[in-house]
C-alpha positions in Angstrom: 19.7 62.7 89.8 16.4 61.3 88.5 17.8 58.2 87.1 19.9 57.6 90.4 17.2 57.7 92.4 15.6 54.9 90.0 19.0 53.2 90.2 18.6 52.5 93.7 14.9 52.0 93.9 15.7 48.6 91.8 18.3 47.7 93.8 16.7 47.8 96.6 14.0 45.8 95.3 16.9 43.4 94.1 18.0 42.9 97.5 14.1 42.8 99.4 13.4 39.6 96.6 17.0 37.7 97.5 16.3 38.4 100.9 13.1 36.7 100.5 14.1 33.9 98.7 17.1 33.5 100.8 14.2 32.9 103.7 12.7 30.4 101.5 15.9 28.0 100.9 16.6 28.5 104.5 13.0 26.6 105.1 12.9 24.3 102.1 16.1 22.7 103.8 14.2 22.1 107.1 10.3 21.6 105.4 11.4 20.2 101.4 8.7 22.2 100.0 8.5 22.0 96.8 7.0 25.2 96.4 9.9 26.7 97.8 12.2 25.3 95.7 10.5 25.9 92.7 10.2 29.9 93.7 14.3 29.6 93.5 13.8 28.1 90.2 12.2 30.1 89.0 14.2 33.1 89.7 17.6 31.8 88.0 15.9 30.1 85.1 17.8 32.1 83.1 20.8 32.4 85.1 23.8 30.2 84.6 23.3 26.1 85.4 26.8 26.0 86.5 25.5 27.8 89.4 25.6 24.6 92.6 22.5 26.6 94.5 20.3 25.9 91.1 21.8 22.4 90.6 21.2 21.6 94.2 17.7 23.0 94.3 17.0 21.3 91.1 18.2 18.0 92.5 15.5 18.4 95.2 12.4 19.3 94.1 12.9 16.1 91.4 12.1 14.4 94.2 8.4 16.1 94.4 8.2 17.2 90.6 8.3 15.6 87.5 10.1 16.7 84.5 6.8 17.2 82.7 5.9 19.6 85.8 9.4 21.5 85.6 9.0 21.7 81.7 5.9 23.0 82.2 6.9 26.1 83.6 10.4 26.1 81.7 8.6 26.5 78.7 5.9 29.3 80.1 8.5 31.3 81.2 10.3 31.2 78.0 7.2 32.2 76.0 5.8 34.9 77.9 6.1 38.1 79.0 8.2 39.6 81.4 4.9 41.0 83.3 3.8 37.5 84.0 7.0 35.8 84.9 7.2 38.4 87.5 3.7 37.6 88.6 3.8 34.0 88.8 7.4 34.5 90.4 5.8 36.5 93.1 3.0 34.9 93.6 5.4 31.7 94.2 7.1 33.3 97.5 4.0 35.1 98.4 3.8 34.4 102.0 -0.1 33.0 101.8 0.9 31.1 98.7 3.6 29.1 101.0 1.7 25.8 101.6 -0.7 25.3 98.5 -1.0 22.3 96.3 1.0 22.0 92.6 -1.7 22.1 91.0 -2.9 25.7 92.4 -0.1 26.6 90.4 0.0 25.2 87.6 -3.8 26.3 87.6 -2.2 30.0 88.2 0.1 29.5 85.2 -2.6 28.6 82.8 -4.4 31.7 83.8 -1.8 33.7 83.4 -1.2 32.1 79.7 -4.8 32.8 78.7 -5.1 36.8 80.2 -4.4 39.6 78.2 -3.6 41.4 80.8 -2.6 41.9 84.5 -3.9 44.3 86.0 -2.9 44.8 89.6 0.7 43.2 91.1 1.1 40.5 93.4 2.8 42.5 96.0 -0.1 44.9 96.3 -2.7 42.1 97.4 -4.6 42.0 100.4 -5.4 38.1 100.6 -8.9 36.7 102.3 -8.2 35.3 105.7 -9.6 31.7 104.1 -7.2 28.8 103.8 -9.3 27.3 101.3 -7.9 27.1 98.0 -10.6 27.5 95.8 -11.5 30.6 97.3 -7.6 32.2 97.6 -8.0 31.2 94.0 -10.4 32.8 93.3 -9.4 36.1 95.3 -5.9 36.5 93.7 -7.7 36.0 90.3 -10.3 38.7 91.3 -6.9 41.2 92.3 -4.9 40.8 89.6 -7.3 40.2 86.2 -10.4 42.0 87.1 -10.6 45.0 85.8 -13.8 46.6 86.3 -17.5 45.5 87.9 -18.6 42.0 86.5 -21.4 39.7 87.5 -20.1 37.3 90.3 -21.7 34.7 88.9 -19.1 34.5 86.1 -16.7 33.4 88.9 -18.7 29.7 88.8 -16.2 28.8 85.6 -12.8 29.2 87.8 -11.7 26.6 89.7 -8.3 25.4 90.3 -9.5 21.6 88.4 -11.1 23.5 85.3 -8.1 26.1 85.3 -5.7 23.6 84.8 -7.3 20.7 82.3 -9.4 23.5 80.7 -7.3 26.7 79.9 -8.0 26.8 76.5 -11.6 26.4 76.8 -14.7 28.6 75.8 -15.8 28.9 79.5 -12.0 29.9 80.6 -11.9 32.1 77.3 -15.0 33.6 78.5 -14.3 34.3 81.8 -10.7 36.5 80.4 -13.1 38.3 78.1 -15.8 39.5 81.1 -12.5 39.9 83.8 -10.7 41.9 81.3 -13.6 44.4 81.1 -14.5 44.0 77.1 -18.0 42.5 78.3 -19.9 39.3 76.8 -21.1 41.0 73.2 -16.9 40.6 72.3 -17.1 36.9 72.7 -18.1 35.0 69.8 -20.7 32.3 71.2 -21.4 29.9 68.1 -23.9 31.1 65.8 -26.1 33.1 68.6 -24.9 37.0 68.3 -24.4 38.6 71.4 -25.6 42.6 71.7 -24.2 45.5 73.8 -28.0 45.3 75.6 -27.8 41.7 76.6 -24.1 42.8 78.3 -26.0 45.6 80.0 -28.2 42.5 81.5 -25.7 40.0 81.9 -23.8 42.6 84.3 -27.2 43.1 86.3 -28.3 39.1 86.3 -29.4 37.7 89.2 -25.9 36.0 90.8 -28.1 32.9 91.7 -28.3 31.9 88.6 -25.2 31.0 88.1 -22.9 31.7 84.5 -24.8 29.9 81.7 -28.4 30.8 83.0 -27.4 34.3 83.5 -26.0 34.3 80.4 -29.5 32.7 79.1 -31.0 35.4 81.6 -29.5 38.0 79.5 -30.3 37.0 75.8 -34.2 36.7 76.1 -34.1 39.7 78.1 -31.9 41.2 75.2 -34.6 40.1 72.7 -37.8 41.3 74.6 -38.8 38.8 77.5 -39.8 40.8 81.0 -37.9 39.3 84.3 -40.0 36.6 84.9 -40.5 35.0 81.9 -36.4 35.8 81.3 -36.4 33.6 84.4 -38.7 30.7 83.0 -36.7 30.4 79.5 -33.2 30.7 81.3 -34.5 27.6 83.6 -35.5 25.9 80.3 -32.9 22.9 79.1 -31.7 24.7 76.4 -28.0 24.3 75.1 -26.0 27.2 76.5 -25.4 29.4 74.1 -28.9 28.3 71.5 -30.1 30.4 69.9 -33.9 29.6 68.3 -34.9 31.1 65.0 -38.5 31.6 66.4 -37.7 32.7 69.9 -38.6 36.2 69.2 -41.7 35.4 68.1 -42.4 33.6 71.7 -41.6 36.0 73.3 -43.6 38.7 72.0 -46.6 36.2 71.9 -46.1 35.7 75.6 -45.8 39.2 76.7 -48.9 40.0 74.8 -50.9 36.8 76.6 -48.7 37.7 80.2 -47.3 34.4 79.9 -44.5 33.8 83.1 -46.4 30.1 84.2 -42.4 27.9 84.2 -45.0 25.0 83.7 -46.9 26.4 80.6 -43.9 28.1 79.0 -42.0 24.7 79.1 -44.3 23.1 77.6 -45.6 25.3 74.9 -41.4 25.3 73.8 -41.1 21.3 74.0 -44.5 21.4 71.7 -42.8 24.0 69.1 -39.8 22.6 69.2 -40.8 19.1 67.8 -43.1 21.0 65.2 -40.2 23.4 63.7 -36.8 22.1 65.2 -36.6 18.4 65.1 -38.3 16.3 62.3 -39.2 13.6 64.4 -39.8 12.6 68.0 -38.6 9.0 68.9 -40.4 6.5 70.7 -38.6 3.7 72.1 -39.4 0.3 73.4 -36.8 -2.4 74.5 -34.6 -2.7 71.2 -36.7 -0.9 69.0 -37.2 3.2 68.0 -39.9 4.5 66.3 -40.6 7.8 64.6 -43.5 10.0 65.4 -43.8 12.7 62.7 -44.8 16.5 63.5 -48.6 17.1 63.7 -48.2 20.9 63.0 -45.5 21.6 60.4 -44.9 25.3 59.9 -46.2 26.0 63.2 -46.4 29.9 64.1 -47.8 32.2 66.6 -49.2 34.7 64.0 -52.9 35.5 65.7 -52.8 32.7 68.0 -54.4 32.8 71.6 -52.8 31.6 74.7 -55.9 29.1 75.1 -55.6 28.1 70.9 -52.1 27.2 71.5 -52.6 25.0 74.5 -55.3 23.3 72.7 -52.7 22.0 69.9 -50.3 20.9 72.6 -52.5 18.6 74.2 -53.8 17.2 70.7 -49.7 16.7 70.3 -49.5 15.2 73.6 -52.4 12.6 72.6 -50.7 12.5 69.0 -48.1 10.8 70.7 -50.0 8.6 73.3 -51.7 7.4 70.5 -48.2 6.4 68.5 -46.9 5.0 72.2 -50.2 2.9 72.2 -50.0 1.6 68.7 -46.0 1.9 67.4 -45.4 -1.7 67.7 -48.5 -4.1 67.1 -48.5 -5.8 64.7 -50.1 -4.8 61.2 -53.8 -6.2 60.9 -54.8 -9.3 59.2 -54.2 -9.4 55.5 -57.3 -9.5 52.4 -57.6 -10.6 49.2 -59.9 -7.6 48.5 -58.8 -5.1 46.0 -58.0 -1.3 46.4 -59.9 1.2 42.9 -58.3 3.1 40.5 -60.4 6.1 39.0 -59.4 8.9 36.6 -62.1 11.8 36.9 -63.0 14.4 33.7 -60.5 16.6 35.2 -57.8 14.4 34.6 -57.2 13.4 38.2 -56.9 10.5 39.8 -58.8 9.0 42.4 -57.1 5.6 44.6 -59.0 3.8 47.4 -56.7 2.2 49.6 -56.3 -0.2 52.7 -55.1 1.3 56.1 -53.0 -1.6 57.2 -51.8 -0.9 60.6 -52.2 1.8 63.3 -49.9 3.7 62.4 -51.5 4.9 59.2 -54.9 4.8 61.1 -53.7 7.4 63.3 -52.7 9.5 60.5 -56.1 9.4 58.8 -57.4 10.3 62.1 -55.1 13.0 62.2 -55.7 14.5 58.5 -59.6 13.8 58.6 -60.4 14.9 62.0 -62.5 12.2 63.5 -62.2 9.3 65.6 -61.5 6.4 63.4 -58.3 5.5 65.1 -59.4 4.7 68.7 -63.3 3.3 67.7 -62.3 0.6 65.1 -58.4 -0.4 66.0 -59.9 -3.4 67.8 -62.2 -4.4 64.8 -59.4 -4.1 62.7 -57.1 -6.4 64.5 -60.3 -9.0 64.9 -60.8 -9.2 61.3 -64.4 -7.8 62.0 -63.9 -4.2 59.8 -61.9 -3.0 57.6 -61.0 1.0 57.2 -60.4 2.6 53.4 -59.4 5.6 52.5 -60.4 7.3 49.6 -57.7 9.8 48.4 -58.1 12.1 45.0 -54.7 13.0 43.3 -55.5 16.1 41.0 -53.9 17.6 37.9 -52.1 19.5 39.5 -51.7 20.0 43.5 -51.0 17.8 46.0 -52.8 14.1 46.8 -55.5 14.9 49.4 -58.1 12.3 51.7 -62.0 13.1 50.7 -63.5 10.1 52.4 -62.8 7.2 55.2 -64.6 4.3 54.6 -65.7 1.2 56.9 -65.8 -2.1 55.2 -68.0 -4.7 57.5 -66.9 -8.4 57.3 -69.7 -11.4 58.5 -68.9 -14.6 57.6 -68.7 -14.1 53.7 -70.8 -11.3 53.3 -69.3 -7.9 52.9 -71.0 -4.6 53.9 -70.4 -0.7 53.8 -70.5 0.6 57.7 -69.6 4.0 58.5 -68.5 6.3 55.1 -67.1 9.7 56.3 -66.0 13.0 54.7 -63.5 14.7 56.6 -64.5 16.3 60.2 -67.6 13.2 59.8 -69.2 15.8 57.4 -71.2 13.9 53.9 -68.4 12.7 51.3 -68.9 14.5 47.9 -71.1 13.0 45.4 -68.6 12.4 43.0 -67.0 9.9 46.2 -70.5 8.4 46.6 -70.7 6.9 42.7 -66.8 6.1 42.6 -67.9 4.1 46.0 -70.6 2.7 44.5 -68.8 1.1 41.2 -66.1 -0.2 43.8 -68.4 -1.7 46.1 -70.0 -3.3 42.7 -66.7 -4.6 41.9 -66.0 -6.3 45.0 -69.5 -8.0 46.1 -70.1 -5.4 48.6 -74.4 -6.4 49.5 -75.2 -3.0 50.3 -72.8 -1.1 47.2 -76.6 1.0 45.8 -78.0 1.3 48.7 -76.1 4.6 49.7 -78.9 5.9 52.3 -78.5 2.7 54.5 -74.4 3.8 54.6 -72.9 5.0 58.1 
């Protein structure tokens, strides 16, 4: 009795569909909508071609779709299961459906290829009163492959253009992961590893933000960061889905200094970045690039202070006004004077050498800690100075600067000027008698005379 019942109840559902798509030949003959006559398609796909209703109907919607178009959903229905042939073929004759473009459904069917599963049926939707399609789209997505509560904002990856050119991509794979209820930590996102906390934040993100800054949103908060400075790192121009190695860190740094400025934060990241992340920063001018090296390698916040940190970003920021400044003039006049060669009783080595052009005056600026680099540039390029540097290569250990020295050119007489130690503290004694045999060497008038140096 059971069964019977059962019997019937398909029949009759049999009958309602023919009934329906009787109704929709009846005004594809008056209208030609190809809609219409694709709905009939798609009910006898499998049914026999000798049929003259399917030949007929086939005939006419050539005239609207190509035979990539009818392929299309030839081969989708052939490939998939019997669940979503029945979806798409009622969403095809679903009565709000009648007058929407091709590509809403071929949009639909790409959908429907990516889901896992469908939740809801076509019949048993209760369509918004817009006759926008972006929005029906988005409404019939919502009914059928949502299955629980998501963040709205996730709804900012379907469209009816990225639906169709973009089914197979990481944003539509995304978007079936979260709809299908499995939440963002189930979703591989490159090398950046996603935790069942930042799901619990994704699904409680601020919509506004929109999908990839909620999802941003999210990860700092899953790694420590309060609201607002979640907020201020979500706005930052990161790659979507980065993850950096020393972001922790931050973050604990900047709740323990109540860090949230978006100003300060941006630019304490740009400063790190360039000092852990990238090797160089480039500079360029018309057809040229140049290199500026970072001024802090190994940079950490390990018992820094909000105002220490600061401090080194505006000596980076100068760092590089003083490479934009200098990057391409020209190196300063050549001499026929003669660098030193020393070995010490420790068995080191200790060179005195010519700083040639800007560049490497900068860098002895940088290393020594004093103002070489913006007082005697000038001088240099004149011809009226000359800066040295006095570098001791030990044993063992790496080559390190002891002294900057200022050579003084008038007319044909040759004179020590300034002679600094690092920070302008007194160069070593050993540095004052290797100066003094150099100066020897080359005629400089004033090579004994070490109190009249600097």
């Amino acid at each position: 009795m059971a069964n019977r019942k059962k019997r019937l109840e398909r029949e009759q559902k049999r009958l309602l569909r023919e009934q329906q798509l009787s109704t929709v030949l009846r005004k594809y003959k008056v209208k030609k909508n190809a809609i219409k006559e694709l709905a009939f398609l798609l009910e006898h796909w499998n049914g026999s071609k000798k049929d003259k209703r399917w030949k007929a109907a086939k005939r006419s919607i050539s005239t609207t779709w190509n035979d990539e178009e009818i392929s299309f959903f030839q081969n989708y229905l052939m490939g998939y299961s019997h669940q979503k042939k029945e979806a798409l073929k009622a969403a095809v004759i679903h009565k709000k459906l009648q007058n929407v473009s091709k590509k809403f459904f071929q949009s639909f069917a790409n959908i429907l290829r990516a889901s896992e599963r469908v939740f809801r049926k076509v019949e048993d939707w209760k369509p918004t009163k817009s006759s926008n399609e972006e929005i029906v789209f988005q409404d019939l997505f919502e009914h059928l492959f949502v299955g629980y509560k998501v963040n709205r904002s996730i709804f900012q990856l379907l469209t009816i253009t990225r639906a169709f050119y973009h089914a197979d991509s990481k944003g539509i794979q995304l978007l079936m992961t979260v709809a299908a209820g499995k939440g963002i930590h189930a979703y591989k996102f490159s090398d950046v590893k996603m935790t069942k906390k930042m799901n619990f934040f994704f699904g409680n993100a601020p919509e506004k933000l929109g999908i990839y800054k909620a999802l941003a949103w999210s990860k700092y908060k899953g790694i420590g960061a309060d609201d607002k400075l979640a907020l201020c790192l979500a706005n930052k121009s990161f790659n979507d889905f980065e993850q950096r190695n020393w972001m922790s860190e931050f973050i604990h740094f900047a709740n323990k200094e109540n860090l949230s400025d978006s100003k300060t934060v941006k630019k304490i990241l740009e400063f790190v970045d360039y000092q852990l992340e990238f090797s160089t920063k480039e500079i360029k001018k018309g057809m040229y690039t140049y290199e500026v090296p970072p001024l802090f390698r190994g940079f950490n916040f390990k018992g820094r202070t909000l105002t220490s940190v600061l401090r080194m970003c505006e000596e980076w920021e100068q760092h590089i006004a003083d490479f934009k400044r200098t990057a391409f003039i020209r190196d300063f006049p050549e001499m026929e004077l003669e660098g030193f060669r020393h070995e010490t009783n420790g068995g080191g080595i200790v060179y005195i050498k010519r700083l040639n052009n800007p560049k490497q005056l900068i860098e002895e600026a940088r290393y020594m800690k004093h103002c070489v680099a913006k007082c005697y540039q000038d001088e240099c390029m004149s011809g009226e100075s000359s800066i040295w540097s006095l570098k001791l290569h030990p044993r063992s250990g790496n080559t390190k600067r002891v002294v900057t020295i200022e050579l003084q050119h008038e007319k044909e007489t040759i004179r020590f000027g300034e002679v600094q130690g690092k920070t302008n503290v007194c160069p070593p004694q050993y540095s004052v008698d290797i100066l003094k045999k150099w100066g020897e060497k080359i005629g400089v008038k004033n090579a004994s005379d070490w109190k009249y140096w600097g």
